[in-house]
N, C-alpha and C positions, 0 to 999 in steps of 0.2 A: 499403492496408487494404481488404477484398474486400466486407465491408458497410458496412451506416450502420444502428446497434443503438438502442436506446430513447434518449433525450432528447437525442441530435443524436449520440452519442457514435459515431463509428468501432469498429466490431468485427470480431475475426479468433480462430479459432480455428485453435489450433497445437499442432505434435505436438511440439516444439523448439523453444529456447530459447537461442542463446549471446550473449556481451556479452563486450564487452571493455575497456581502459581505454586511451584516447588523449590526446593534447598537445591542448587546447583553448584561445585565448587568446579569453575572455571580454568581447569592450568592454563589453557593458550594463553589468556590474560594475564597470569600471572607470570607467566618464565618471559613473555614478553613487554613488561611494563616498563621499561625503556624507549621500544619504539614505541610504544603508544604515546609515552611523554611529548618524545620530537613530532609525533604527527601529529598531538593537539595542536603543540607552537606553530606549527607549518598552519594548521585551520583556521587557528584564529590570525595569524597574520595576513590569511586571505582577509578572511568575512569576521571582525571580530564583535558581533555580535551572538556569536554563538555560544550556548550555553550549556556545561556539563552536566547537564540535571541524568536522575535515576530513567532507563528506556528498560521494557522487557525483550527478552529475545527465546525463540523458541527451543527449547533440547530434549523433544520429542513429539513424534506426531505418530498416530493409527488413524487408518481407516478402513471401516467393515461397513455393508450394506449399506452408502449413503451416509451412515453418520463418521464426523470424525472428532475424537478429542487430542488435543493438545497440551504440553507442556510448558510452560516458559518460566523464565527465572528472572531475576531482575540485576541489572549492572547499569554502567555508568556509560551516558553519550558518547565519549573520547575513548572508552572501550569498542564501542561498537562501531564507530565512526574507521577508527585505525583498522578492526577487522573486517570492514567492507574496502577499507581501501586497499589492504591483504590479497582481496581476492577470497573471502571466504575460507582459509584456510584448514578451520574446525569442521571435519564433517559433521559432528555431533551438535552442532549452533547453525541455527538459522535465524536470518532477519524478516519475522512475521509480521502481518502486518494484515488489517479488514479492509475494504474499501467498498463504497456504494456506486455502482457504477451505472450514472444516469442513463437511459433508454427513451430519446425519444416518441412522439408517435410515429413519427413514417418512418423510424426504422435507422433511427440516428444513433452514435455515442456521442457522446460528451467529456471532456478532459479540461486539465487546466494547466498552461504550461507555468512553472515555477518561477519565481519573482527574483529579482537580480542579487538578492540582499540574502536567499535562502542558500542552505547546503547542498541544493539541487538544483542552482539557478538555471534555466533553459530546457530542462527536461520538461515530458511533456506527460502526464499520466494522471489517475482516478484518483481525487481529493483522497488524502488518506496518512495517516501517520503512523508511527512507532509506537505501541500501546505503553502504554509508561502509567504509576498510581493510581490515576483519577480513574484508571478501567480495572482497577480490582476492586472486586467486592467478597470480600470473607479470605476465603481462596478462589473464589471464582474470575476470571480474566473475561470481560464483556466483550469478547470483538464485535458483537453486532452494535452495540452500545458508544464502544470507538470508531467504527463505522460509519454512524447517522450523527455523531460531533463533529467529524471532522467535513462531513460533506456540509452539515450545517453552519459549520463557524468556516468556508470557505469562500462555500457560494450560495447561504441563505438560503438552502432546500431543505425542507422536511420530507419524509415518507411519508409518502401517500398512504392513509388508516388500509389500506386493503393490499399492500403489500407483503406478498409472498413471502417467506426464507427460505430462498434457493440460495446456494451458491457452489463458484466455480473455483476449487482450487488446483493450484499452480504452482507448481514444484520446479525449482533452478536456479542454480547461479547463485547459489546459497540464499536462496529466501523461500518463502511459503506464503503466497498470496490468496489472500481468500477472499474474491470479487463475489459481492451481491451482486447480481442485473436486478434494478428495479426499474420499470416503466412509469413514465409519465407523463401529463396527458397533455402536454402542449406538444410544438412539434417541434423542430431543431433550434427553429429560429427563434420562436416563444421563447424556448426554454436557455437559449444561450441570453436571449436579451433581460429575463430575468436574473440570472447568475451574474451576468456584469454589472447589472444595476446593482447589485447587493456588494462586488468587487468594487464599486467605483466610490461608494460609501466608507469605505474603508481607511483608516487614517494610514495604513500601510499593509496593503492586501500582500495576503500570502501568494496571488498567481497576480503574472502576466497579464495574462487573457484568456478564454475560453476558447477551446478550441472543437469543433466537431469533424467528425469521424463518418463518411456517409458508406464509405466503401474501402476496399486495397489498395485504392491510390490514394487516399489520404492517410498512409501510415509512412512516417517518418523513420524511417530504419535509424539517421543518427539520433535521434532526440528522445525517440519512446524507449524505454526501458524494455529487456527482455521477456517481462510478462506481460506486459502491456501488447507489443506486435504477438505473444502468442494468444492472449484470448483474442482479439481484434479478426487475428487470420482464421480464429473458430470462429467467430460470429460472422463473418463476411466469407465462407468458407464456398456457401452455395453463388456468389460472384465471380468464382475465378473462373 
């Protein structure tokens, strides 16, 4: 990773992106499949609509001139669920993940805080999920692909035909964030009042609400997640 970006996080910007899916034999998960037991019980006695379907996780990353490949392997949600609430303990696993992250015209972001009924209820951060089956193809892992699904099955946006593949990844805290910026061509308000209109359709939307992002005082130190306040404090960086 070529920098070290706002609140300790490693950052790289890349022109490319590939991932693939590998044979990984897990021990932390296995010497520890006990507490993973009790921490499901503990979850679903929160929220128990929660479901232990198959999520990928990452167990390897390079990056050279701009491009990076990835590795991930595949396990179970109450795997992954219990080793984030660990604290990350595996250095060798990380919780990857693509996100498209809305740009409006005059220079806005866009987020969505998380809905009361999700594993992330109140948080606030870029439509985006756990790459899990439906993003492999062959061996190939599509994060641009889980990317533009999950912004689209969130808040009803497509990419725009003439968007870029830029992205900005984001190394900490045991995950690996790989934000698109893509712009588009409405401007905060457009573009939030589209996104709720698509939220409000929803027989049980995944967010809250929308929320924009114009500058450093609209970032939420309890609620946004740690890569979230470091891209933010890059992109709002010439405000301070």
């Amino acid at each position: 990773m070529p920098e070290v970006g706002p609140l300790g996080f490693q950052l790289a910007r890349l022109h490319g992106v590939t991932a693939r899916l590998v044979p990984f034999a897990w021990a932390w998960a296995e010497d520890n499949a006990e507490m993973i037991a009790e921490n499901w019980r503990r979850r679903l006695g929160e929220r128990p609509g929660l479901f232990d379907g198959p999520v990928l996780l990452a167990c390897g990353v390079s990056v050279s001139d701009g491009q990076c490949e990835a590795q991930f392997f595949e396990t179970r949600y109450s795997r992954f669920i219990a080793f984030r609430d660990a604290g990350s303990p595996d250095g060798r696993v990380a919780n990857a993940f693509a996100a498209i992250v809305p740009l409006a015209r005059d220079g806005a972001v866009l987020l969505g805080e998380m809905g009361p009924h999700t594993a992330n209820a109140g948080q606030i951060y870029f439509p985006c999920g756990t790459p899990d089956r439906d993003d492999v193809r062959g061996e190939t892992v599509d994060l641009a692909g889980s990317a533009a699904r999950e912004l689209r099955e969130e808040t009803g946006l497509a990419l725009p035909e003439d968007a870029a593949e830029e992205w900005v990844l984001l190394k900490g805290e045991g995950q690996l964030a790989f934000l698109r910026p893509v712009p588009f061509p409405e401007d905060a308000e457009g573009l939030r009042a589209r996104m709720e209109r698509h939220r409000a359709g929803e027989a049980e939307p995944e967010l809250a609400r929308i929320v924009v992002a114009r500058g450093p005082g609209d970032v939420d130190a309890d609620r946004m997640p740690g890569f979230v306040r470091a891209f933010l404090a890059d992109a709002f960086a010439d405000q301070r």
